[in-house]
C-alpha positions in Angstrom: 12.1 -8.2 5.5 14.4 -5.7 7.8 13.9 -6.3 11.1 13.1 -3.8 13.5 14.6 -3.0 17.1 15.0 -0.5 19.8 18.2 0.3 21.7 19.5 2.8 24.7 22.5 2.9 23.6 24.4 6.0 22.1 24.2 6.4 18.5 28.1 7.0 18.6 28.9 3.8 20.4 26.3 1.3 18.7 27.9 -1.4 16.2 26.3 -0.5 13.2 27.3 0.0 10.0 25.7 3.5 9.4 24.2 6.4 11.8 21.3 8.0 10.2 21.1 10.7 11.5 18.5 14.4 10.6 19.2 17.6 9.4 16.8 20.6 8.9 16.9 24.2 7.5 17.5 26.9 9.7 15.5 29.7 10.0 16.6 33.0 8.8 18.2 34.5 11.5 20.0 31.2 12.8 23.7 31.3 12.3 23.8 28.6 10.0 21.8 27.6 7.1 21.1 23.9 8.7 20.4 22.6 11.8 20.9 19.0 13.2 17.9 17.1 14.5 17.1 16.5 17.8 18.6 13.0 18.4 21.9 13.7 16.6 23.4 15.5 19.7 26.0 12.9 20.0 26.9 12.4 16.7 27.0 16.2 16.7 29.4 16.3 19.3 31.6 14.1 17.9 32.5 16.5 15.1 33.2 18.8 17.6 29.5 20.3 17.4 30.4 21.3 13.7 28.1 18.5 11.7 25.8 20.8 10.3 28.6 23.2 9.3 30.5 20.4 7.8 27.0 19.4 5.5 27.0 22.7 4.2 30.2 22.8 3.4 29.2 19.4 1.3 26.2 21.4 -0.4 23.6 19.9 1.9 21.0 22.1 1.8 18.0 19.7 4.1 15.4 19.6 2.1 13.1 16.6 2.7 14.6 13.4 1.7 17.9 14.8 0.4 20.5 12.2 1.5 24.3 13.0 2.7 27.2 10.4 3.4 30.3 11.5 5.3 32.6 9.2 6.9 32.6 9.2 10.4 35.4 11.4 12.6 38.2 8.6 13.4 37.3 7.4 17.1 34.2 9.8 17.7 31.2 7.4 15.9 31.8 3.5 16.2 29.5 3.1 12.8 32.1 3.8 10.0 29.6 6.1 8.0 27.4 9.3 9.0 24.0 9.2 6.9 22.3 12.6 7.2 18.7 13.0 5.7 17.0 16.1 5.0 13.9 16.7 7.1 12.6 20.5 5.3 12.1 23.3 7.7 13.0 22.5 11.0 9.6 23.2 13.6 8.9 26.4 15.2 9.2 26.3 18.7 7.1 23.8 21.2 6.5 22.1 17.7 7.3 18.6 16.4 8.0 17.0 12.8 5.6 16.0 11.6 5.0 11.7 11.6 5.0 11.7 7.6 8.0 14.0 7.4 10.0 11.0 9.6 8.4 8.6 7.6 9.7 9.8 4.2 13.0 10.4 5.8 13.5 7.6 7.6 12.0 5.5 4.1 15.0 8.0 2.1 17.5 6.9 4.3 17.1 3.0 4.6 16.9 2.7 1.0 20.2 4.8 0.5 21.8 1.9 3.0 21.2 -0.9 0.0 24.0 -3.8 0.5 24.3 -2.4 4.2 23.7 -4.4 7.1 22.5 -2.8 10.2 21.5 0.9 10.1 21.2 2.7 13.3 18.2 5.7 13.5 19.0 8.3 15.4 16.0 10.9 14.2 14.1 12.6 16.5 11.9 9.9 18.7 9.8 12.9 20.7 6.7 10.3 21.3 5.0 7.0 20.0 3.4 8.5 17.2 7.5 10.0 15.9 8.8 6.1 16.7 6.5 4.6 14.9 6.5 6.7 11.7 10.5 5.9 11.6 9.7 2.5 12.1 7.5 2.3 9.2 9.3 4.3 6.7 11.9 3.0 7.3 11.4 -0.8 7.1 9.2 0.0 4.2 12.0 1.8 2.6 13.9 -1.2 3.1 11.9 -3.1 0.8 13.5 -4.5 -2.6 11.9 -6.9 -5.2 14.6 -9.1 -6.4 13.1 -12.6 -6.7 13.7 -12.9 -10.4 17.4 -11.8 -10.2 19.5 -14.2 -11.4 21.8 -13.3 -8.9 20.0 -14.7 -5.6 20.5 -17.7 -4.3 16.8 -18.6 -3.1 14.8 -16.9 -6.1 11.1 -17.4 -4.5 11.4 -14.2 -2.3 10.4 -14.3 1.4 7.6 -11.2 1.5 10.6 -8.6 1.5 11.0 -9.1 -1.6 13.6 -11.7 -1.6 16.4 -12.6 0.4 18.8 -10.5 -1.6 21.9 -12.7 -1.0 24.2 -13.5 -3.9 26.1 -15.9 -5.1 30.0 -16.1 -4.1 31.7 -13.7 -1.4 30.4 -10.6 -3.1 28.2 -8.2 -0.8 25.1 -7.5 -3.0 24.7 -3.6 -3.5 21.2 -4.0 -4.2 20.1 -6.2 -1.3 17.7 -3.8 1.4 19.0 -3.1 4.8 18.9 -6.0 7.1 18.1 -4.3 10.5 16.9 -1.2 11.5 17.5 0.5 15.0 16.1 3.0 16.1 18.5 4.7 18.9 17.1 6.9 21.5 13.8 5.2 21.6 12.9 3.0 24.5 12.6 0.0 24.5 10.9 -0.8 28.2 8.4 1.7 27.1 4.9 -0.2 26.3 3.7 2.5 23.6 7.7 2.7 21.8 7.6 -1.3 22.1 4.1 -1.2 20.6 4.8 0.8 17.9 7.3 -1.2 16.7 5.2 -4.6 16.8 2.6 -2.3 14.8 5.2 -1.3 12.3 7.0 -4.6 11.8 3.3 -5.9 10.9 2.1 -3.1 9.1 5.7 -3.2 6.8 5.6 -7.0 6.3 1.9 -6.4 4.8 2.2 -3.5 2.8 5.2 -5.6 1.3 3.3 -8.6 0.7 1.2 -6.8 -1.2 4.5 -4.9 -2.7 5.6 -8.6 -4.2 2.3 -9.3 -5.1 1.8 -6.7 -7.7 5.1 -7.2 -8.7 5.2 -11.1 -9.7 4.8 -11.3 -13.4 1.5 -12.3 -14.6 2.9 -16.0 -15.4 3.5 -16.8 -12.3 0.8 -15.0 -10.9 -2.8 -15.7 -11.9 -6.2 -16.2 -10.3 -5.7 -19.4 -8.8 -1.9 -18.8 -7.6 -3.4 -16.2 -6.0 -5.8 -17.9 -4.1 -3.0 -20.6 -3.2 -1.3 -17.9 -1.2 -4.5 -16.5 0.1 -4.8 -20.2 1.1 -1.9 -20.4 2.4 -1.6 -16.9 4.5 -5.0 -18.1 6.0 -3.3 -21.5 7.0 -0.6 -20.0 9.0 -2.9 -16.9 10.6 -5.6 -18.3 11.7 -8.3 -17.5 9.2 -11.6 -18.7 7.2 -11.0 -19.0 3.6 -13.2 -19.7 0.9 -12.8 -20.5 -2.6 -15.2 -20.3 -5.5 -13.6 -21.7 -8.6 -15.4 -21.5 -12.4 -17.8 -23.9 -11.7 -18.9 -22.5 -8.0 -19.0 -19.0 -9.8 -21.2 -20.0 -12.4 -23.8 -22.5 -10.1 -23.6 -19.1 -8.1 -24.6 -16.7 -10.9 -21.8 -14.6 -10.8 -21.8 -13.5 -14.5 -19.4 -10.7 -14.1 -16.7 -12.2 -12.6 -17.4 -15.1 -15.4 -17.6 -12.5 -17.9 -14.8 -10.7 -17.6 -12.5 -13.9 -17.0 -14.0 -16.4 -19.8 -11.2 -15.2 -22.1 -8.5 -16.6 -20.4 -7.3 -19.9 -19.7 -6.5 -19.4 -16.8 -10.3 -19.4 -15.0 -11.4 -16.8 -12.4 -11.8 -17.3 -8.8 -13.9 -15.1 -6.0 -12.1 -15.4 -2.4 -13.4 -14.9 1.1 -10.8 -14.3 3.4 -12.3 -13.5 7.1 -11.3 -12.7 10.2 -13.2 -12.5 13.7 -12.6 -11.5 17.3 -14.6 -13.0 19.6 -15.1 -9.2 21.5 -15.9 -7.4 18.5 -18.8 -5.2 18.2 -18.8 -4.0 14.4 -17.8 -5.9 10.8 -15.9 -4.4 7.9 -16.1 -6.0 4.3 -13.3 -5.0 2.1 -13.9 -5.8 -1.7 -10.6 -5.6 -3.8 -10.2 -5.5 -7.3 -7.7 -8.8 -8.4 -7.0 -8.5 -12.5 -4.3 -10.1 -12.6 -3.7 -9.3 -15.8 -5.7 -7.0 -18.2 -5.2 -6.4 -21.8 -8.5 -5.0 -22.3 -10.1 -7.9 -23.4 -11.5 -7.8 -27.4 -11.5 -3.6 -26.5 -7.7 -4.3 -26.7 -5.4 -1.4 -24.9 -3.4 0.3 -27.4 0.6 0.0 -27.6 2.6 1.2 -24.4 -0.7 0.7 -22.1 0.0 -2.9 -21.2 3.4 -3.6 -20.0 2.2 -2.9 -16.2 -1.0 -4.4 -16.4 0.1 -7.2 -13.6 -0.7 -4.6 -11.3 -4.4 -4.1 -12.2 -4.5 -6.7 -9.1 -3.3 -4.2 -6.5 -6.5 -3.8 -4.9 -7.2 -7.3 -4.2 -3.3 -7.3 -2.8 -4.4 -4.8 -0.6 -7.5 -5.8 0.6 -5.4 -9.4 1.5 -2.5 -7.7 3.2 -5.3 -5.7 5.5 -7.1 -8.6 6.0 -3.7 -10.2 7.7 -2.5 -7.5 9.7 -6.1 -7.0 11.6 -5.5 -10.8 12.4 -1.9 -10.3 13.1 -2.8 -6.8 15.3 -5.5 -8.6 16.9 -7.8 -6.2 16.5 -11.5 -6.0 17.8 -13.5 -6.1 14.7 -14.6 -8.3 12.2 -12.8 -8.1 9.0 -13.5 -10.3 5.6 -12.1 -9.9 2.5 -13.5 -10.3 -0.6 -10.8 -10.7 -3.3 -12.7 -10.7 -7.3 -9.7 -12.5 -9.1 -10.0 -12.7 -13.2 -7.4 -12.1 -16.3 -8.9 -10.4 -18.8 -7.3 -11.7 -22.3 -9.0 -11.6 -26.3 -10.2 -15.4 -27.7 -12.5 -16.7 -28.9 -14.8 -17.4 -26.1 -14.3 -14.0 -24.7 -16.6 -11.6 -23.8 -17.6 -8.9 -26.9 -18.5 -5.7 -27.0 -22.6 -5.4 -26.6 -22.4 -8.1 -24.8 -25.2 -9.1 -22.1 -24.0 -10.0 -18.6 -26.3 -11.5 -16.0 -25.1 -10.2 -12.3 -25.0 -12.1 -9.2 -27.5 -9.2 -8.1 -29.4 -10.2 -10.6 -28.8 -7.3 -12.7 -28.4 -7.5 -16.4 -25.3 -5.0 -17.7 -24.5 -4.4 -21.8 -20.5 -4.5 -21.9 -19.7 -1.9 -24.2 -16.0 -2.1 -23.5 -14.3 -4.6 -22.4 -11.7 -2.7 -20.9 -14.2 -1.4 -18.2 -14.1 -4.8 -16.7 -13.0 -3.9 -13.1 -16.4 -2.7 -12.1 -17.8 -6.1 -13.2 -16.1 -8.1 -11.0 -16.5 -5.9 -7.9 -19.7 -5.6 -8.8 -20.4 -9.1 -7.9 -18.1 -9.2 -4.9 -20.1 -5.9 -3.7 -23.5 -7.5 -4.3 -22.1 -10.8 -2.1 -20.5 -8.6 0.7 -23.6 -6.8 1.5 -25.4 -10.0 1.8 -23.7 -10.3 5.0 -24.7 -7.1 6.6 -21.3 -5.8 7.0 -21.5 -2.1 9.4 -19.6 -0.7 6.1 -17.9 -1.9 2.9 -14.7 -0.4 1.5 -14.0 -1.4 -2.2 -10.2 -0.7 -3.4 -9.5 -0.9 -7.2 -7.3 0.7 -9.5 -10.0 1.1 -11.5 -9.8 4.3 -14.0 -7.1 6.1 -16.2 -9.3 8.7 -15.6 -8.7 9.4 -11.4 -5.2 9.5 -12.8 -5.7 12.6 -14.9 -8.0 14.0 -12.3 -5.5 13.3 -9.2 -2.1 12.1 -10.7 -0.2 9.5 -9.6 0.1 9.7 -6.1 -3.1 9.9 -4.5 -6.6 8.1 -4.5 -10.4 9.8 -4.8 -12.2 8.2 -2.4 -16.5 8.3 -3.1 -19.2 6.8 -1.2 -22.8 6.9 -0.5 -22.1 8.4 2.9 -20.9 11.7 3.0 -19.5 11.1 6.6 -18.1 7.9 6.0 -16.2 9.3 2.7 -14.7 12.0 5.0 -14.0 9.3 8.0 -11.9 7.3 4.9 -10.0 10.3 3.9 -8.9 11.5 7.4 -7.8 7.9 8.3 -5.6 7.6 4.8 -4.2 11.7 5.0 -3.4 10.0 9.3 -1.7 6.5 7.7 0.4 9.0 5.0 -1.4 7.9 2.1 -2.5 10.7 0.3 -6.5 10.7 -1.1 -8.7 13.3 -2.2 -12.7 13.5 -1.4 -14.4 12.8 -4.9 -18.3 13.5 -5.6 -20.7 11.1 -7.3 -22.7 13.5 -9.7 -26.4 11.7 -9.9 -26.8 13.6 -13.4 -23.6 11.0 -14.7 -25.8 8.0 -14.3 -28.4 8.7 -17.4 -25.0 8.4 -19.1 -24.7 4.4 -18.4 -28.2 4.0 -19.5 -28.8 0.5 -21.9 -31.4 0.4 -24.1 -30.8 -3.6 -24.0 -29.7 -4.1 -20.6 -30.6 -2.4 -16.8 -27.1 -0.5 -17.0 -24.1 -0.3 -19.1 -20.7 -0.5 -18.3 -19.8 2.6 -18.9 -21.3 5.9 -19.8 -19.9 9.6 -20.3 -16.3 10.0 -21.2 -15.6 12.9 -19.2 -16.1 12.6 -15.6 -14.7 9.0 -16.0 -13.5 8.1 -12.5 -17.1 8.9 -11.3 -18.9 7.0 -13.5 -17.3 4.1 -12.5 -18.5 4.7 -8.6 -21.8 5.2 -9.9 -21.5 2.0 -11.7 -20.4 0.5 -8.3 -23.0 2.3 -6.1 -25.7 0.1 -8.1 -25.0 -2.8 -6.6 -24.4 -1.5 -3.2 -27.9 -1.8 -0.9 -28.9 1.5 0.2 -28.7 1.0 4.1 -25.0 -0.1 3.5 -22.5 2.7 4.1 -20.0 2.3 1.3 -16.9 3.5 -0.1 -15.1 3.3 -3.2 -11.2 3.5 -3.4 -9.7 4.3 -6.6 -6.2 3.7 -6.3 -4.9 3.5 -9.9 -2.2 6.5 -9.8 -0.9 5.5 -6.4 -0.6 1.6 -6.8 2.5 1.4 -9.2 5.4 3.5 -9.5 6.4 4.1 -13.0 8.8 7.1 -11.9 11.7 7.5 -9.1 11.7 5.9 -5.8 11.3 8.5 -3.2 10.8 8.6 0.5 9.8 5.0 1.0 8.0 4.2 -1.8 9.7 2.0 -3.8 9.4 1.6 -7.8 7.3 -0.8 -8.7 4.4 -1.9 -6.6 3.5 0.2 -3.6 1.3 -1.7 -1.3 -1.1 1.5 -1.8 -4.4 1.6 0.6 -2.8 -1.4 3.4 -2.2 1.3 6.0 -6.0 3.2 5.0 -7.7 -0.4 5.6 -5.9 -1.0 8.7 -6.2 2.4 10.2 -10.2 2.1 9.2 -10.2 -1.4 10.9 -8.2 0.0 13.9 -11.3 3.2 14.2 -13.8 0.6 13.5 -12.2 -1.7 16.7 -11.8 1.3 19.0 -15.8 2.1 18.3 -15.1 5.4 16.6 -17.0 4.1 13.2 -20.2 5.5 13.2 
């Protein structure tokens, strides 16, 4: 993980081995097409007040995230190479860029530095909220998975995705940027200095859950999973609990069961909580944890299952939250619930038609197999509200069908509470995770009716995404507010990097739970 630090010095005179520096489009009547970022003053200087000239010149044009290298003049900059990343249209005036703007940028330019050392930041630090989005995009921009490369010498990874070093003298290309600093920020100020800390955290968890979805589904299963929940809890302080296959079924938790009596490798329901001894209000988070779905007997079809390790993103998430409230120190209690199964065809797994007999006590008819995220949460949900939580967030990538509806890079979030639904979608558009308000149409749940069973598992094609929160919203207890994140565009990266999200696993929904827990401390949850 990169490490984060500020620094007063100049950005021309700081050892570093790159300057990152912004650049913006001008406005129409500006003598030049591009304009250099506030912060860059000195590095602007040292070209003789002719960088943004000389970026042109190179076909820099500053849209957001483009990326420039130029070596630096000989004996103006002390860093041997000029990065300049593209921030869009530069801010009318009395304006600021925006905090996600930095954040891309700063996430664009970090992972251009691969195999480099120290980067310094030199992007425009007008306030706390403008340090710590180049904090965070950039050390999560930082972020590489590279414990299965043959190449590294310590192949477990260290929650940044490995330590990137390689075998012999040769400096590894693909190894993220080691430290970040930010120049112009300061460090003696208590809201710069604190969001940093927040940042550091906040990247170290989102890339926890990063590596999480990433591990292979061999190494990771329901009860490695647990180990490291175990683990995590061991060295932060927390209450964990662990219900194995015989706890789950003394319990009566038939969909967890259900859904993970296929595999051989058994399912596990974990309770991860943390408490402040000030805290006023609770939060129970409910993630989804397949760690591997093939769709059970209702088999997914060719091409469909090759990135099914990361049907466990939302239990990743909910983990990582669950840490960084303890690591933040926040003043609210947070548990986790974490609904861990892999859902694989045998012989002793579940078929379709099917009976299940919920935790809640709720018989359900499986009619596919494949719809078997909502029967583990559905459990976890039922157990949560047993504890009188003041709200429960669920997080799952649960439906191909929000991915038609919203594409790949944001969530729909539903609930029970109109209010609450809007309070979640502010707080994710605020952390720079994008989500759209979805609706729970009442007339979609005759569509799930069993003539066997008290629901089914699914229920009109169309409209599929929603279904499944109605599905949910059964086994939610009516004086519970609730929402219900559906995360399955936004939790795996199939396409480009870009800004800093990474390919692969994305840590999706870490930064909504944390900014919800962070409302919820401050006493702004209703």
């Amino acid at each position: 993980m990169s490490a984060l630090s500020l620094s007063t010095s100049s950005a021309v005179t700081l050892r570093a081995d790159a300057v990152v520096v912004g650049v913006a489009k001008g406005s129409p009547d500006s003598k030049s097409p591009l304009v250099v970022a506030p912060g860059a003053e000195a590095v602007d200087k040292a070209f003789g007040g002719k960088l943004a000239a000389t970026l042109d010149a190179l076909g820099a044009s500053g849209g957001e995230g483009e990326v420039t290298k130029l070596p630096s003049p000989d004996g103006g900059v002390k860093a041997p190479v000029v990065l300049a990343v593209g921030l869009g249209e530069a801010p009318g005036k009395d304006e600021s860029y925006e905090p996600e703007t930095l954040r891309r940028a700063a996430g664009a330019a970090a992972r251009a530095l691969a195999g480099v050392k120290k980067g310094a930041f030199a992007l425009p630090f007008e306030d706390a909220d403008a340090v710590a989005a180049v904090a965070e995009g950039a050390a999560l921009g930082a972020y590489a998975f590279t414990a299965y490369r043959s190449r590294n010498a310590d192949a477990n990874g260290d929650g940044g995705g490995g330590s990137g070093k390689k075998k012999g003298k040769d400096k590894d290309k693909s190894a993220p940027l080691a430290e970040i600093t930010l120049v112009g920020a300061k460090p003696r100020d208590k809201e710069h200095k604190a969001a940093v800390e927040r940042a550091q955290v906040l990247a170290e968890e989102v890339n926890r859950a990063r590596d999480l979805v990433n591990t292979p589904s061999n190494d990771l299963n329901p009860a490695t999973f647990a180990a490291q929940v175990q683990a995590a809890a061991k060295e932060h302080g927390l209450k964990v609990e662990v219900l194995d296959e015989k706890a789950l079924a003394k319990g009566g938790y038939g969909g967890i069961l259900g859904v993970g009596q296929g595999s051989v490798n058994p399912p596990r329901l974990v309770r991860l909580s943390y408490t402040h001894a000030k805290a006023k209000k609770s939060l129970a988070l409910v993630g989804k944890g397949i760690t591997y779905d093939s769709g059970g007997i209702s088999l997914k079809p060719a091409g469909h299952n090759e990135t099914m390790k990361c049907d466990m993103g939302g239990a990743a998430a909910v983990f990582s939250a669950v840490v960084s409230a303890a690591r933040l120190g926040l003043r609210v209690n947070v548990t986790g619930w974490l609904a861990l199964a892999e859902n694989m065809p045998s012989g002793s797994a579940t078929r379709p038609g099917d009976v299940l007999n919920m935790y809640s006590g709720k018989t359900v008819e499986v009619l596919n197999t494949d719809a078997e995220g909502r029967l583990v949460l559905a459990d976890a949900l039922t157990r949560a509200c047993e504890e009188s939580p003041d709200a429960i967030v669920d997080v799952a990538t649960l439906t191909g069908a929000m991915m038609v509806a919203l594409g790949s890079r944001t969530f729909g979030v539903m609930s029970n509470d109109e209010a609450f639904r809007t309070a979640v979608h502010e707080l994710a558009e605020e952390a720079g995770e994008p989500s759209w308000p979805m609706p729970l149409p009442t007339h979609l749940r005759k569509g799930m009716d069993s003539p066997v069973a008290d629901i089914a598992n699914i229920g009109e094609r169309m409209g599929g995404g929603l279904v499944a929160g109605l599905f949910l919203k059964e086994f939610v207890t009516e004086d519970t507010s609730w929402a219900h994140l559906d995360i399955a565009g936004p939790a795996f990266n199939e396409a480009s990097p870009f800004g800093y999200t990474p390919k692969g696993g994305t840590g999706t929904a870490v930064r909504t739970l944390v900014r919800l827990a962070e409302h919820t401390a401050s006493g702004e949850l209703g």
